[in-house]
PAZAPA-4460 file (N, C-alpha, C; in steps of 0.05 Angstrom, whole numbers, plus 32768, in hexadecimal, padded with zeros to 4 digits):
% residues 311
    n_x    n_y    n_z   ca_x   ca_y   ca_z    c_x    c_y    c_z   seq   type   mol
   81C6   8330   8F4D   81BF   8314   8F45   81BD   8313   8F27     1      X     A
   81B3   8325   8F20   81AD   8329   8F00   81C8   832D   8EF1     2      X     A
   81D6   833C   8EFF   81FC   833D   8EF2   81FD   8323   8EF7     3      X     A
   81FF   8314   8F07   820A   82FD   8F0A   8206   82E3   8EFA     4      X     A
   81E8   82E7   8EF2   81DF   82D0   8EDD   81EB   82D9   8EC4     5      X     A
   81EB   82F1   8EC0   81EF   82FD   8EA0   8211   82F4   8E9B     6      X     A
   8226   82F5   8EB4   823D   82EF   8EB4   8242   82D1   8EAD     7      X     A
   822F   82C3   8EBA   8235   82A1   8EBE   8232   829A   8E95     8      X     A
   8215   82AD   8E8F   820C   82A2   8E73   821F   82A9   8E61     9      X     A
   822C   82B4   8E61   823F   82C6   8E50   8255   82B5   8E51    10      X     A
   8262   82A7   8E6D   827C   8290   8E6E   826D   8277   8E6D    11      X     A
   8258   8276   8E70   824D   8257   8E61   824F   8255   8E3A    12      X     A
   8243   8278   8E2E   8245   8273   8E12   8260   8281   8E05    13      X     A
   8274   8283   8E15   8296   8282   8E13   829E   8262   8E0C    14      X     A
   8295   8257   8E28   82A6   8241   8E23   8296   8226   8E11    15      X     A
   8278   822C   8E0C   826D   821E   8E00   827A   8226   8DD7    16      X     A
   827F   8247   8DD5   8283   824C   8DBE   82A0   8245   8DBA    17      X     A
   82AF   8243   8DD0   82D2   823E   8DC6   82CC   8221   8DCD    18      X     A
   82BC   8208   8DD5   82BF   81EC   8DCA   82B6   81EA   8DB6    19      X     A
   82A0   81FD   8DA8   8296   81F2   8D8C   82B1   81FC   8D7B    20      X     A
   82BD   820D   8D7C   82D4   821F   8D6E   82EF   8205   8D6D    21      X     A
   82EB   8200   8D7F   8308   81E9   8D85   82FF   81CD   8D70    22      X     A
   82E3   81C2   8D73   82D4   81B0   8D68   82DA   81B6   8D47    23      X     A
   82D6   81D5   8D43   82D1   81D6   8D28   82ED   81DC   8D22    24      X     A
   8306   81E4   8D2B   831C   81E3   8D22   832D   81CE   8D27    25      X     A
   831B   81B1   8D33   8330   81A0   8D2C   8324   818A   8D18    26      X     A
   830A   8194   8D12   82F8   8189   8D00   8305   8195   8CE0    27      X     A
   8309   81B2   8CE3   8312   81B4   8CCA   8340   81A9   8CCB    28      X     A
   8346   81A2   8CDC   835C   819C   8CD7   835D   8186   8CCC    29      X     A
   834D   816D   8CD2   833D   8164   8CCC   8336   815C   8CB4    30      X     A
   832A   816E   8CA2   831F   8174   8C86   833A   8179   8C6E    31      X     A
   8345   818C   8C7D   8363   8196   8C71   8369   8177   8C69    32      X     A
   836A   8167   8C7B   8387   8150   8C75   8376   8143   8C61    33      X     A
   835F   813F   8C61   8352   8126   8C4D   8346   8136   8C37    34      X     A
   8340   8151   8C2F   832E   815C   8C1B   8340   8165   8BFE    35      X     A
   8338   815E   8BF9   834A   8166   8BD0   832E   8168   8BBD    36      X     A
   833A   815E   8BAB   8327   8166   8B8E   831F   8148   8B82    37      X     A
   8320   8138   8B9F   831A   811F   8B96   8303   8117   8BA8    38      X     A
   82EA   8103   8BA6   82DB   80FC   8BBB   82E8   80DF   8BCB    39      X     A
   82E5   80DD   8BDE   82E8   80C6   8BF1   82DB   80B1   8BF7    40      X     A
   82E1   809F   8BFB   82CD   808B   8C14   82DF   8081   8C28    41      X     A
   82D8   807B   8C3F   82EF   8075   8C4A   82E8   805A   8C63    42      X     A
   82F4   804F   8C6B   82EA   8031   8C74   830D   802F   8C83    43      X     A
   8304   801F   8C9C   831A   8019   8CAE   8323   7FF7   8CA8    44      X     A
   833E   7FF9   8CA1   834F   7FE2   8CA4   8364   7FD9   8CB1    45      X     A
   8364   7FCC   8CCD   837A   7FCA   8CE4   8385   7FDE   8CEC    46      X     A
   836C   7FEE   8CF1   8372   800B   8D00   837E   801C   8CF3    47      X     A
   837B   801D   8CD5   8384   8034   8CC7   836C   8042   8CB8    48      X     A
   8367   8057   8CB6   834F   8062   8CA4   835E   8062   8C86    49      X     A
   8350   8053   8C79   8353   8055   8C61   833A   8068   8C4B    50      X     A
   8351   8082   8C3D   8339   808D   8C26   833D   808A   8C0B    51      X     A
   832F   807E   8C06   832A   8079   8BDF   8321   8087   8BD0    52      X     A
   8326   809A   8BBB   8318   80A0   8BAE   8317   8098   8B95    53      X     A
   8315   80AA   8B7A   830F   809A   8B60   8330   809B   8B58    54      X     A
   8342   80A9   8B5D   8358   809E   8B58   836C   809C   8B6B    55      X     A
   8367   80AF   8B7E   837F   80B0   8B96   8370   809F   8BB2    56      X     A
   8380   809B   8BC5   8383   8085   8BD2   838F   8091   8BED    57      X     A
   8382   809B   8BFF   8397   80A3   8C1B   838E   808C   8C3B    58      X     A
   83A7   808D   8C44   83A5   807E   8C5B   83B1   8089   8C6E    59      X     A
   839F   8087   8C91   839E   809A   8CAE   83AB   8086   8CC0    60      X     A
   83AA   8095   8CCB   83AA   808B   8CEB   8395   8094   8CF2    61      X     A
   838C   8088   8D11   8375   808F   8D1A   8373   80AE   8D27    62      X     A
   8389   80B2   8D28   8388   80D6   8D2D   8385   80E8   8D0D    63      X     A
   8384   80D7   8CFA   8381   80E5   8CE0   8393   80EC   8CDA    64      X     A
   83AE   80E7   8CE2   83CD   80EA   8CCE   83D6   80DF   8CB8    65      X     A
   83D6   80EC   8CAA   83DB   80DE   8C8D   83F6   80C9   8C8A    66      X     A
   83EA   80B4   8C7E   840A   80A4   8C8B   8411   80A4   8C65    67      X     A
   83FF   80A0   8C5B   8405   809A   8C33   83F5   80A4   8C25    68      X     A
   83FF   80AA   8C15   83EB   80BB   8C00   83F0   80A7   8BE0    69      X     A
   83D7   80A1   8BD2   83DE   8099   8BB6   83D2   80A3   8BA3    70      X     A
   83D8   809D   8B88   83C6   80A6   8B80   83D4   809E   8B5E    71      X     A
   83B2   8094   8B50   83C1   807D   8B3A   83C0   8091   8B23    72      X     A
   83B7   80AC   8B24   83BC   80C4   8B0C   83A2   80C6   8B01    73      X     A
   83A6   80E2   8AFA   8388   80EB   8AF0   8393   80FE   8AE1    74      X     A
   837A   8105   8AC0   838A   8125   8AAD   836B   812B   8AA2    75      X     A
   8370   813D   8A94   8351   8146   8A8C   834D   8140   8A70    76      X     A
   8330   8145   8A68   8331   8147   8A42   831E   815C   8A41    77      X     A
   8320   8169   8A29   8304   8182   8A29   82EF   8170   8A16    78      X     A
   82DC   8170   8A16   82BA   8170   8A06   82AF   8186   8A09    79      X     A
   829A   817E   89FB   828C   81A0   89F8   827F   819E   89DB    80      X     A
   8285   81BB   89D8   8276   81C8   89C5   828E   81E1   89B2    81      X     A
   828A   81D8   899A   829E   81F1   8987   8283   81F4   8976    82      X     A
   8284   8214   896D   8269   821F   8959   827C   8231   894D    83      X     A
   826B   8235   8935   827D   824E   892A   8258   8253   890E    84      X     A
   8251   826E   890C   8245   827B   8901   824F   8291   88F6    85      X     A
   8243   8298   88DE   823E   82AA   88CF   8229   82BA   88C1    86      X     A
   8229   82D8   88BF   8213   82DC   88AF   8214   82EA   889D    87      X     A
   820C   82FC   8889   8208   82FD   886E   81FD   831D   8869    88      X     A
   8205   8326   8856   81FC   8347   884D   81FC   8340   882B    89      X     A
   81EA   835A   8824   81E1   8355   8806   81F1   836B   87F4    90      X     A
   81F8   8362   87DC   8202   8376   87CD   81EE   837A   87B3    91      X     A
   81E2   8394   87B6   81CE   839D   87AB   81CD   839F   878D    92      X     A
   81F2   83A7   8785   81FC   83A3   876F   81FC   838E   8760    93      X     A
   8207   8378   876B   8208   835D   8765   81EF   834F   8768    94      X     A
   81DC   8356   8777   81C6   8351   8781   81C7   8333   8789    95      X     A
   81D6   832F   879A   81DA   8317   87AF   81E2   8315   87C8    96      X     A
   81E1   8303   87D3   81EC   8301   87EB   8202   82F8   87F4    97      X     A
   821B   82FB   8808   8234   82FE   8805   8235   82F1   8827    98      X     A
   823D   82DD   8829   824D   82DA   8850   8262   82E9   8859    99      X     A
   8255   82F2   886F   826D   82F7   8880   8282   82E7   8890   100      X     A
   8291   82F4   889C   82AA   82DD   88AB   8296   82CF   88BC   101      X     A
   82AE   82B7   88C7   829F   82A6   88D7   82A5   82AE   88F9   102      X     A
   8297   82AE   8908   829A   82AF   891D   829D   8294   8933   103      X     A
   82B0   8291   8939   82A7   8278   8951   82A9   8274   896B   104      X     A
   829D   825E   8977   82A2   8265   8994   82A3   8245   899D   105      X     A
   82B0   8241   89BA   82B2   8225   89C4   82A6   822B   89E5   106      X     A
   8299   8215   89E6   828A   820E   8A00   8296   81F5   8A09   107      X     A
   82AE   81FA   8A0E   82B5   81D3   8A19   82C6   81D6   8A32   108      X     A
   82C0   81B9   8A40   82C8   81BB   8A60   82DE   819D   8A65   109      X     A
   82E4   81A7   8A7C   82F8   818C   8A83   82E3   8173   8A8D   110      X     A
   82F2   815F   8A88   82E5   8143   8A8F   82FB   8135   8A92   111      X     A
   82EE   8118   8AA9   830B   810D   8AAE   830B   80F7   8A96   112      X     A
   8332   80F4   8A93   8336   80E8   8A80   833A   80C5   8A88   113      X     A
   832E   80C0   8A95   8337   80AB   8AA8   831E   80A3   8AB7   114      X     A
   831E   808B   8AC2   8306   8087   8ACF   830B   8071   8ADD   115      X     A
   8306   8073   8AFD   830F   805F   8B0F   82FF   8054   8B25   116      X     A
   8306   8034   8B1B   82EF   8024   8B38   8309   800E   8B42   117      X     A
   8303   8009   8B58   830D   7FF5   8B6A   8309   7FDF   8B61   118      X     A
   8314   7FCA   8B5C   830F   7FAA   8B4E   8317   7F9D   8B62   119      X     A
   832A   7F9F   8B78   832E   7F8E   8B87   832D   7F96   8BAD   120      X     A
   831B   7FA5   8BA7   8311   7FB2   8BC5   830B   7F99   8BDD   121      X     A
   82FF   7F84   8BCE   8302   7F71   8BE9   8310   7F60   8BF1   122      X     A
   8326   7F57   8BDB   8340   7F4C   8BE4   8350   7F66   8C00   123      X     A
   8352   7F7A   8BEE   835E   7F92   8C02   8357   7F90   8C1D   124      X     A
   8339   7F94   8C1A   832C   7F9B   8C34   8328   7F7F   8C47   125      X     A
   8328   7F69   8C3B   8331   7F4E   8C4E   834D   7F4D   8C4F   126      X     A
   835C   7F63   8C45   8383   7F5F   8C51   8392   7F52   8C44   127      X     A
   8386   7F45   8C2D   838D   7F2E   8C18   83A6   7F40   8BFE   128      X     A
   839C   7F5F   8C04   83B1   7F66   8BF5   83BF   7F7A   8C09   129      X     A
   83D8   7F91   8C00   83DE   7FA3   8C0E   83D9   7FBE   8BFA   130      X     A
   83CF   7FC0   8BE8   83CA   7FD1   8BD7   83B1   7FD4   8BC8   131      X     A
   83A9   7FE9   8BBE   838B   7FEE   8BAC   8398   7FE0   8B8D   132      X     A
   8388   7FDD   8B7E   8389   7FDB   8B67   836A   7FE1   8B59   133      X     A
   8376   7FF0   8B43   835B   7FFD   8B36   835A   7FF8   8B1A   134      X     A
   8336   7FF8   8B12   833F   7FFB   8AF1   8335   8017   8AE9   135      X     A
   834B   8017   8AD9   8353   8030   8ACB   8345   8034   8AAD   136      X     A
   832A   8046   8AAC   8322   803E   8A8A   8331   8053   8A86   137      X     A
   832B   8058   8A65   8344   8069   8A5F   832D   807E   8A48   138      X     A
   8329   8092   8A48   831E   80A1   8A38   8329   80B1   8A1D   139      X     A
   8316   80B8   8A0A   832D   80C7   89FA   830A   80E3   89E8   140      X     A
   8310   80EB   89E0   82FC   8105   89D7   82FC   8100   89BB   141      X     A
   82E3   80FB   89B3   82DD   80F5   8993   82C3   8105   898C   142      X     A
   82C3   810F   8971   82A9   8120   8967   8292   8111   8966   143      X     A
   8278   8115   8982   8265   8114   8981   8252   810E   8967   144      X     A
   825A   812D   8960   8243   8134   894B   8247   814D   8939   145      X     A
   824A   8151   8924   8245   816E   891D   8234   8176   890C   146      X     A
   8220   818F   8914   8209   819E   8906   8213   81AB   88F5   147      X     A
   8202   81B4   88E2   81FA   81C5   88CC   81E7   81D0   88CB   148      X     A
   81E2   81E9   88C8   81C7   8200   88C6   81D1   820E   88A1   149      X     A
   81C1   8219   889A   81C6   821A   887D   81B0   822B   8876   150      X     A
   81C1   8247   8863   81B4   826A   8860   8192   8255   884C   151      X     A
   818B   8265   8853   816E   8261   8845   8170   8262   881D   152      X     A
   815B   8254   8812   8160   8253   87F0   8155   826F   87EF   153      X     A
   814C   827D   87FC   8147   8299   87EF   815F   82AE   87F5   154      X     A
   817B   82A9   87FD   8188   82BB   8801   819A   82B5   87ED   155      X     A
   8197   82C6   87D0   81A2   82B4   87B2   81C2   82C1   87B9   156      X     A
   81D8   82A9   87B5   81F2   82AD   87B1   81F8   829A   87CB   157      X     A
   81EB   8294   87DF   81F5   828B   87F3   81E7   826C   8800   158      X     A
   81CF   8274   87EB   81BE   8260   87F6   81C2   8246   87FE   159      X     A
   81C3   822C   8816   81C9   821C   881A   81E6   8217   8826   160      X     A
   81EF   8226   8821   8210   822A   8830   820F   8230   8852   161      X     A
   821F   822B   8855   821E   821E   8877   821A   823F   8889   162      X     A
   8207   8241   889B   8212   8253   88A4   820D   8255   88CA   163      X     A
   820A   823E   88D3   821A   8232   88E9   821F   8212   88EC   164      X     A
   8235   8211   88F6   823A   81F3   88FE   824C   81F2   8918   165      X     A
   824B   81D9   8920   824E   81D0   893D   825E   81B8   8937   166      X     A
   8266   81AE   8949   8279   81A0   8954   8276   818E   8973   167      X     A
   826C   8181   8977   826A   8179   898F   827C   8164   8999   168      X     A
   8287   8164   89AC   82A6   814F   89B5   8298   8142   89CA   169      X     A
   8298   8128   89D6   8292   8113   89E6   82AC   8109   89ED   170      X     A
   82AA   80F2   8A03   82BD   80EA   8A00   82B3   80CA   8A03   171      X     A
   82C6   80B5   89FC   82B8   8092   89F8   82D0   8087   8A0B   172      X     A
   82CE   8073   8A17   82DE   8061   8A1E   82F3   804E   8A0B   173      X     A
   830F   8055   8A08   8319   8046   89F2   8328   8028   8A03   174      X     A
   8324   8027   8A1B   8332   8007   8A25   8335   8016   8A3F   175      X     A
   834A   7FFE   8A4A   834C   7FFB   8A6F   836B   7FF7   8A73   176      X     A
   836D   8001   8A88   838B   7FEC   8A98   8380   7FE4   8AB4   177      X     A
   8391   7FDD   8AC2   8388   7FD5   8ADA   83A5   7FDC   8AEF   178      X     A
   83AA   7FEF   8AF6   83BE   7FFE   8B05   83BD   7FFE   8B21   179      X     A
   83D8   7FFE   8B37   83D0   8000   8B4F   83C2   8020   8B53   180      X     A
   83C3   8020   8B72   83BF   803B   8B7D   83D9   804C   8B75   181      X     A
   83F2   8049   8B6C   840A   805D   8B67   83FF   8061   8B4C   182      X     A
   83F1   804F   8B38   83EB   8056   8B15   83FE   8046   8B02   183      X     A
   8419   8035   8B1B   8423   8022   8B02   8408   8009   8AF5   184      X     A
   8411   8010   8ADE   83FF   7FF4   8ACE   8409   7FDB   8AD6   185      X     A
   83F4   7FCE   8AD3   83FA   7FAA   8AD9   83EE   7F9F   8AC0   186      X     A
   83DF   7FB0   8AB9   83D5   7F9C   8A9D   83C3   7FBA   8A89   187      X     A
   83BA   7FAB   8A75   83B0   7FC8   8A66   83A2   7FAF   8A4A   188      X     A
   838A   7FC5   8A4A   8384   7FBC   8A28   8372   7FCB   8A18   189      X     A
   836E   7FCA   89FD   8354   7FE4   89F3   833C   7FD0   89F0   190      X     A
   8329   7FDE   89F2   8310   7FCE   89EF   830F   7FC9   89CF   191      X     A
   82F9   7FB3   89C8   82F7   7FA8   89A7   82EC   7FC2   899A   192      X     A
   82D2   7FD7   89A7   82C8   7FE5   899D   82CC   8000   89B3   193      X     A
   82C7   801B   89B0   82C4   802B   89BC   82AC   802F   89C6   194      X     A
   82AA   803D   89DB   8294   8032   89F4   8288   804F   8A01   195      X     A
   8271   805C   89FB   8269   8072   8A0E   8265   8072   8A1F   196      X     A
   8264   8058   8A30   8261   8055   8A51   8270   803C   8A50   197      X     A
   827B   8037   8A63   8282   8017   8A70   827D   8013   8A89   198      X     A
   8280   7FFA   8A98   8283   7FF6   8AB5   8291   7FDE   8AB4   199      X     A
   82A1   7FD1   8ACB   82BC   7FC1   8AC4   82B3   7FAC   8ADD   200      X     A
   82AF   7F95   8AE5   82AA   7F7E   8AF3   82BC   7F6D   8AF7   201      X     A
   82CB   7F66   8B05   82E3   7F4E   8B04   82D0   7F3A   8B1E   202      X     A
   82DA   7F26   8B0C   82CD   7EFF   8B18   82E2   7EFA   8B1B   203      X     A
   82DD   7EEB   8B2E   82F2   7ECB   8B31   82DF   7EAE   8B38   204      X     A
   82E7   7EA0   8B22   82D9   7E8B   8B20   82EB   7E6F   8B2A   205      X     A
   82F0   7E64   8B3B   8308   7E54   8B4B   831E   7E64   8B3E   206      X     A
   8334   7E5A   8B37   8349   7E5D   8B26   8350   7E7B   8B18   207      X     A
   832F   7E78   8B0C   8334   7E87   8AF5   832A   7EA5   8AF8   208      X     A
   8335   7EBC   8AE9   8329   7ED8   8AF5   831C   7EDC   8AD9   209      X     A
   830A   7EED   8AD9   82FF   7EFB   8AC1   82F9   7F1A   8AC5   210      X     A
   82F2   7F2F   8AB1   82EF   7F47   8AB6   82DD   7F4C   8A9B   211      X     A
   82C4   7F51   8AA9   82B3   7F57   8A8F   82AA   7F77   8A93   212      X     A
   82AB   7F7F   8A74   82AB   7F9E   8A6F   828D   7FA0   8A71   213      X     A
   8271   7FB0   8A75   825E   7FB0   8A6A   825B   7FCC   8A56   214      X     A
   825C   7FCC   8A3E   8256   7FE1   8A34   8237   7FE7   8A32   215      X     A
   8225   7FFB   8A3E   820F   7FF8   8A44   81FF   8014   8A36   216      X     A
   820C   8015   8A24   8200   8028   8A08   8211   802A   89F2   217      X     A
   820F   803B   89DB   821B   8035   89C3   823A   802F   89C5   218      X     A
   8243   8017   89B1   8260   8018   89AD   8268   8020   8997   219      X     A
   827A   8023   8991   8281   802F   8972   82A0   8027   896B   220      X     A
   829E   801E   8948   82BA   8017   8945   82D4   8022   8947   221      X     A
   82ED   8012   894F   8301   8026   895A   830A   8041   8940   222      X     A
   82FA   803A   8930   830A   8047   8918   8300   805F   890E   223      X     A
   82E8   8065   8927   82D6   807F   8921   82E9   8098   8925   224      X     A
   82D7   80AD   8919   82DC   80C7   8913   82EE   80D8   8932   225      X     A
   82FA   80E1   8938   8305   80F1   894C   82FD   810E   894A   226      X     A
   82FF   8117   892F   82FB   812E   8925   82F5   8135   890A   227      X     A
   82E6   8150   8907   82E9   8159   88E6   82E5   817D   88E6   228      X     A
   82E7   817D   88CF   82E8   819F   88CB   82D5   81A8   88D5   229      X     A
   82D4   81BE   88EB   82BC   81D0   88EF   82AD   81D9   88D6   230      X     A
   82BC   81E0   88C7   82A2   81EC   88B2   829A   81E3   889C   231      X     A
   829D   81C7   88A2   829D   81B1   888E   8277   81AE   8886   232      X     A
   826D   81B0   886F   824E   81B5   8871   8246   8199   8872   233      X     A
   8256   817F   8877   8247   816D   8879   823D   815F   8894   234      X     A
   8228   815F   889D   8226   8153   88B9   8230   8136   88BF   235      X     A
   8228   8138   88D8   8235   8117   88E7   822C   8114   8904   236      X     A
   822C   80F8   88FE   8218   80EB   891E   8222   80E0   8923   237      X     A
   8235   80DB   8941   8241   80BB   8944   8233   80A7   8945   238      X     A
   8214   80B0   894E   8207   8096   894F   81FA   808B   8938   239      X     A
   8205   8094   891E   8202   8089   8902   8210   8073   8903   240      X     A
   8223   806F   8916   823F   8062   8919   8242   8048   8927   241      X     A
   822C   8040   8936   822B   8036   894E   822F   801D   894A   242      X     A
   8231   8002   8951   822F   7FEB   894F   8220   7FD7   895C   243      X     A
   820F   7FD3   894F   81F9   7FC5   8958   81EB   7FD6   896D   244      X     A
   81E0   7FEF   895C   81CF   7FF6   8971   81BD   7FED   898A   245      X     A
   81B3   7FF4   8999   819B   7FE8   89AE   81A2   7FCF   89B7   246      X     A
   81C2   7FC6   89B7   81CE   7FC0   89BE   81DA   7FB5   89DF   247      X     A
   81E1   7FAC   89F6   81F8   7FB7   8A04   8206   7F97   89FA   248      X     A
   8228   7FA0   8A04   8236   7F95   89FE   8243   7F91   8A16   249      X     A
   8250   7F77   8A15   8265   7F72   8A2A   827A   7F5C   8A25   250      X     A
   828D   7F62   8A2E   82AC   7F5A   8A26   82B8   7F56   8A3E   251      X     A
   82BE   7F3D   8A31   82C3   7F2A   8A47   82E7   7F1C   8A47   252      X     A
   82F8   7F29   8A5B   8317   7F23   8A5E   8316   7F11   8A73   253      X     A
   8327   7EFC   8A66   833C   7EEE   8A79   834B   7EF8   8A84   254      X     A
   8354   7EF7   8A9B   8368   7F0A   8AAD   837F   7EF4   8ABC   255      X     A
   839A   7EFA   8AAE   83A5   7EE0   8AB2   83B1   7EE7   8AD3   256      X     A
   83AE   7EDE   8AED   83BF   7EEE   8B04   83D5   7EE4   8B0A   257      X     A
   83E3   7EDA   8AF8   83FE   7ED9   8AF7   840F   7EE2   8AE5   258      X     A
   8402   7EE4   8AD3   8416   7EF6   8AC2   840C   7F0F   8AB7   259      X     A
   83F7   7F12   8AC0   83DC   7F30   8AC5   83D1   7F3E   8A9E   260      X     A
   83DC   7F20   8A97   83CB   7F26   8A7D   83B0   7F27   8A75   261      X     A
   83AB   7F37   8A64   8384   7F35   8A64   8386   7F2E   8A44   262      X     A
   8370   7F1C   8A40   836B   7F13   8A26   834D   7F11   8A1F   263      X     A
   8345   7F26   8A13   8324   7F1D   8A05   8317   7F07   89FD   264      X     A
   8306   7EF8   8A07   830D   7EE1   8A01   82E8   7ED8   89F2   265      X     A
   82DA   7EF5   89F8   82B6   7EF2   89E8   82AE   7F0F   89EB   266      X     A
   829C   7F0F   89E4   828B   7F28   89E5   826B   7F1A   89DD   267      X     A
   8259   7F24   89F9   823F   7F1B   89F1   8233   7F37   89EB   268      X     A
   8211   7F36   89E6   8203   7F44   89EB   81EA   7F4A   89E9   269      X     A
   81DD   7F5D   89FA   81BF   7F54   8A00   81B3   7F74   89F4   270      X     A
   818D   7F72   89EC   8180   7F83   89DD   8183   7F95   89F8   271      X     A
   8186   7FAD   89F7   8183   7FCB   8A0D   8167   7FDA   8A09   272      X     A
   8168   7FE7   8A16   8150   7FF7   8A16   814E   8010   8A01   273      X     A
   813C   8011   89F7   8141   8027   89D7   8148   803F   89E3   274      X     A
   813D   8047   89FE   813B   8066   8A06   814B   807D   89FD   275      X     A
   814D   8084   89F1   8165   8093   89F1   8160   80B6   89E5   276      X     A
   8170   80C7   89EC   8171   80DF   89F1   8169   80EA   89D2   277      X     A
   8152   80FE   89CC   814A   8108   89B4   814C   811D   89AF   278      X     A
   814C   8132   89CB   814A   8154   89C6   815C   815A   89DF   279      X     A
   8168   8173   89E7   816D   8179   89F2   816E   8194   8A00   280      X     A
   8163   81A3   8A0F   8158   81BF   8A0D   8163   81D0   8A31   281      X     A
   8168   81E3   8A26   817B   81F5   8A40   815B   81FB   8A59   282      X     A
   816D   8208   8A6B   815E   8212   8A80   8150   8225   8A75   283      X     A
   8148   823C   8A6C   8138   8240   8A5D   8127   8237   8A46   284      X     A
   8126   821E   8A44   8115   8213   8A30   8121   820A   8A12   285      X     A
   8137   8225   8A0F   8140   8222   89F7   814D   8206   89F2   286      X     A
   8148   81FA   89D2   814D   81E4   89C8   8168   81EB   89BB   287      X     A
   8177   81D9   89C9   819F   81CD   89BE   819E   81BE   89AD   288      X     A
   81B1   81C3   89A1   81BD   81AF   8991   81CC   8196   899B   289      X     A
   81DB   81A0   89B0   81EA   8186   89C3   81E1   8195   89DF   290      X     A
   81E8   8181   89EE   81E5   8185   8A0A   8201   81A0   8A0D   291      X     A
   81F6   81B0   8A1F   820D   81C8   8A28   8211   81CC   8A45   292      X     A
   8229   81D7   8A4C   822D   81DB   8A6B   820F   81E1   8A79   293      X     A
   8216   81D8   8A92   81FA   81E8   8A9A   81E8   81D1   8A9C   294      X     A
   81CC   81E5   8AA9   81B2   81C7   8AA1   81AF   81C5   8A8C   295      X     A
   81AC   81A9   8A88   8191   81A2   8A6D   8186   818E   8A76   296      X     A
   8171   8198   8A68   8156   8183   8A68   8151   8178   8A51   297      X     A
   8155   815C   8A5A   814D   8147   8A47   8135   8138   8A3F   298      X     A
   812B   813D   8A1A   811B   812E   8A1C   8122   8113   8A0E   299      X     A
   8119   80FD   8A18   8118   80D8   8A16   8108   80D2   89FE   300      X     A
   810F   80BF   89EE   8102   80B7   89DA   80EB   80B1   89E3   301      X     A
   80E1   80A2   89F4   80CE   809A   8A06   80BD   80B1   8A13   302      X     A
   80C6   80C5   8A05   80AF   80E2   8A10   80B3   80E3   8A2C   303      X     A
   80C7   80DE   8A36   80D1   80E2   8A58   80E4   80FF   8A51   304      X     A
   80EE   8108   8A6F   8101   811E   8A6B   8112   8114   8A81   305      X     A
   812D   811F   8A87   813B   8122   8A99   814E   813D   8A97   306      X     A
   815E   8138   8AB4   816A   8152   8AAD   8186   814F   8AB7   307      X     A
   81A1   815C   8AA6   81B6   8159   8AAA   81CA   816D   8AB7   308      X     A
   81D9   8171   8ABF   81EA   818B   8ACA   8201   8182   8ABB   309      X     A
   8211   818C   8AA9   8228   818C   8A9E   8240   81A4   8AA6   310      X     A
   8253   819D   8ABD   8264   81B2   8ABF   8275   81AF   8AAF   311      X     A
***
């Protein structure tokens, strides 16, 4: 009797382990068809599963067969961090101090160069269109900031001369298009000012469409700095640069839908909140100069902290 139960439990956790096995291998077949290097959402329209992500676009059947794939293009930019130091030996003869070569190094990562939201998700999703259409901001990598550290007045021959500097690269929003799900343009324009954050809103007011930008921290003129010499001893802040600080701004297009022209047509704007980022210090405590891969912890003008993960 005892063989007999031990036999039954053994083809109960067979066939209980080859349905979970079948479950999980058609679960990952499953995964295969929809998983990339993009995130999803996905929502049913007349019995098709539709998946969206920030630039590509796939559509199922209800067995999960891929019937289309889109996708409106994506590329990268690097930011980061470039340093370059040096240090110094004495000549006893001369009785001064003399630099050595410079050494440098770069800490910079990919980011997307592109940035994508849905503007017309509920015409789509009421059937009103047959396609996605997205707006497309458009990014580009401009010099942050660059430090200066400088040999001490007691090291005579050298004194005050640079002996590390940095480089820090961001990247700003320089304008929009508004592209299908394949990435042909339908329309395109640059913003009046450059923008470290945006978010993009399209109205329709009877007739008429509008698309207001909100830039919702510093802007800066199109004509700012991109770059300068690493070992240039003079510093620089973009946010020396800014326009109308404490600021936000928003820009406001006519959107013609017939001939898909956009025309600026105001720019308002309202006082923001001062808060803004003062120190920046690694997982071990240590205090940065810019934010670096990795954690940091931020401290707030406002004597708050937060904390960031930068891959």
């Amino acid at each position: 009797m005892k063989h007999f139960f031990l036999q039954t439990l053994c083809f109960i956790s067979t066939v209980l382990c080859s349905t979970s096995l079948s479950a999980q291998t058609e679960n990952n077949t499953v995964f295969k068809k929809i998983v990339d290097n993009n995130q999803y959402n996905f929502l049913v329209i007349k019995d098709k599963i539709i998946g969206y992500g920030t630039h590509a676009t796939k559509i199922y059947d209800k067995e999960w067969n891929l019937l289309e794939a889109h996708d409106a293009g994506q590329s990268k930019l690097q930011t980061g961090t470039t340093t370059a130091s040096r240090s110094y030996e004495y000549d006893s003869q001369d009785q001064k101090f003399y630099t050595k070569s410079w050494t440098s190094n770069s800490n910079l990562y990919d980011v997307n160069k592109y940035d994508f939201s849905i503007f017309n998700f509920t015409q789509f999703y009421e059937g009103d269109a047959e396609k996605l259409f997205f707006f497309k901001v458009n990014n580009d990598v401009f010099l942050n900031s660059h430090s200066v550290s400088t040999f001490s007045e007691s090291l005579t021959g050298i004194a005050g001369k640079p002996s590390y500097v940095s480089n820090y690269y961001s990247k700003l929003a320089t304008g929009f298009q508004i592209v299908d799900w394949d990435g042909n343009v339908i329309s395109s324009t640059t913003f009046p000012y450059y923008c470290s954050y945006v978010s993009l809103n399209y109205l329709e007011v009877e007739d008429l469409a509008y698309i207001v930008v909100s830039a919702l921290n510093e802007v800066y003129p199109t004509t700012i700095k991109k770059d300068i010499d690493l070992y240039s001893a003079t510093p620089y802040d973009i946010k020396s640069y800014a326009v109308e600080a404490g600021y936000n701004h928003y820009f406001i297009y006519q959107f013609d839908k017939q001939n898909t022209n956009l025309k600026l047509i105001r720019i308002e704007k309202n006082e923001s909140n001062d808060n803004e980022e003062v120190e920046w210090f690694g997982v071990n405590g240590k205090k940065l100069n810019n934010p670096s891969r990795g954690l940091n912890i931020i401290r707030m003008s406002d004597g708050t902290t937060k904390k960031m993960v930068l891959n």
